[in-house]
N, C-alpha and C positions, 0 to 999 in steps of 0.2 A: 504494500500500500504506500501510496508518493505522501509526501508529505503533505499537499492541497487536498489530499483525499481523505487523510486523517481529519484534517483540520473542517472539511466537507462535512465529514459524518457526528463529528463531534459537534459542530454548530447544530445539525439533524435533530441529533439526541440531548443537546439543551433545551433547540424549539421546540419537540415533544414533550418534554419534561414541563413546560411553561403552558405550553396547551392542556396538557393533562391537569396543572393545578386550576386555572382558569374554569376549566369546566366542572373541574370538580367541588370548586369553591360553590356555586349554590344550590350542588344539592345537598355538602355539606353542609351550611350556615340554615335551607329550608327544612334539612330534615332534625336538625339541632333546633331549630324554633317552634317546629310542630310537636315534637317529643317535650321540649319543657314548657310545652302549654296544652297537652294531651289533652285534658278534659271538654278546654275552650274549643279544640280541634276539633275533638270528637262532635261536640254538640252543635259547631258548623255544620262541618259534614254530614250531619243528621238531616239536616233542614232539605238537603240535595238529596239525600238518600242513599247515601254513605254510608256505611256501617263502620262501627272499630275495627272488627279484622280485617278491613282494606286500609284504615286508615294504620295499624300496626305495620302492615305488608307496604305501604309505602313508607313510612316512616326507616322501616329496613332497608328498603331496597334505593331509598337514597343516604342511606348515613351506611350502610353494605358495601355498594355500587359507587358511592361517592370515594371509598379510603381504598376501593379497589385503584378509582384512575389516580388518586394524588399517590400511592405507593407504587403503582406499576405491577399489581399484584392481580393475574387474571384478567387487565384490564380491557383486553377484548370483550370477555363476557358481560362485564360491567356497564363497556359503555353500548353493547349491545340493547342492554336492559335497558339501560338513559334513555337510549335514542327511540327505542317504543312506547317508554314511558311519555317522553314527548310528545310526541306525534298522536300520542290517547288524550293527552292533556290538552294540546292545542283542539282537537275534533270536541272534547268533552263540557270544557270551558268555555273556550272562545271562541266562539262561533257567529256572536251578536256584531257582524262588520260594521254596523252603523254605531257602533262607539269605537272613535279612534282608539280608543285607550286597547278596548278589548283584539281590535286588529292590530296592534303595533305587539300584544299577550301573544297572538297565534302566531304571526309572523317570531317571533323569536323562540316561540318552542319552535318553530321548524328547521331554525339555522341552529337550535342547540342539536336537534336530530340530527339533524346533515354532520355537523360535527361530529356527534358518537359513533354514525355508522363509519365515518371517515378512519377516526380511531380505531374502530373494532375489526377494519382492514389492515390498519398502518399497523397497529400493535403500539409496546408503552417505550419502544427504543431502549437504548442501552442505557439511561443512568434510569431502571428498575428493577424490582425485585423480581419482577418473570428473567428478564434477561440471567439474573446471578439464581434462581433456578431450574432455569433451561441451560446453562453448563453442568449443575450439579444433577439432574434429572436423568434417572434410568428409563424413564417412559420410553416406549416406542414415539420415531418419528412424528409419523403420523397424529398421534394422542398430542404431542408436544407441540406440534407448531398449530393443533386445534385451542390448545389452552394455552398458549403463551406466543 
């Protein structure tokens, strides 16, 4: 590897490193706000018809899926999850186009989607935790470059 190539891959594996915290940031920060206001949450979500065991099941699957992409750990599958979660969120929620507000809601779960599946292609690069267990990992190929 020439040294511009090093230096290539290494800027790579920074800018994913940076992307991965980015996006991980709110579902981290949402699913830590919904968890220490569970009850207020829950009885939102009531009103929709919502029950607690989806609002549990999200609450996991972004504070799960979130320390998935900021570690690099599984993050394919992770941001796999985000990026459906989105795309259910932008169709479930924001739908009403004639509030700016709620169109500016859908359009941005969609560019977070486009983001996770982008991810869940690209993988979490080399400064993460898949990368330092896909050298230690006995899996078969195939298994390994499915999870990692």
């Amino acid at each position: 590897m020439t040294p511009i190539s090093k230096i290539k891959a290494g800027l790579a594996d920074a800018m994913l490193l940076a992307g991965r915290l980015l996006l991980a940031l709110i579902f981290l920060h949402e699913g830590t706000i919904l968890a220490l206001h569970f009850t207020r949450t829950v009885e939102s979500m009531a009103v929709i018809g919502i029950g607690a065991p989806l609002v549990v099941g999200v609450i996991a699957l972004q504070l799960g899926a979130g320390l998935a992409l900021a570690l690099g750990l599984l993050a394919r599958i992770g941001a796999l999850l985000l990026g459906l979660f989105c795309l259910a969120t932008a169709t479930l929620f924001h739908m009403d186009f004639a509030s700016q507000n709620e169109l500016l809601h859908f359009e941005k779960d969609l560019a977070i989607a486009g983001g996770m599946f982008v991810l869940s292609i690209v993988g979490s690069g080399g400064l993460s935790l898949d990368r330092l267990l896909r050298h230690m990992s006995s899996l078969p190929g195939p298994l390994r470059r499915i999870l990692f």
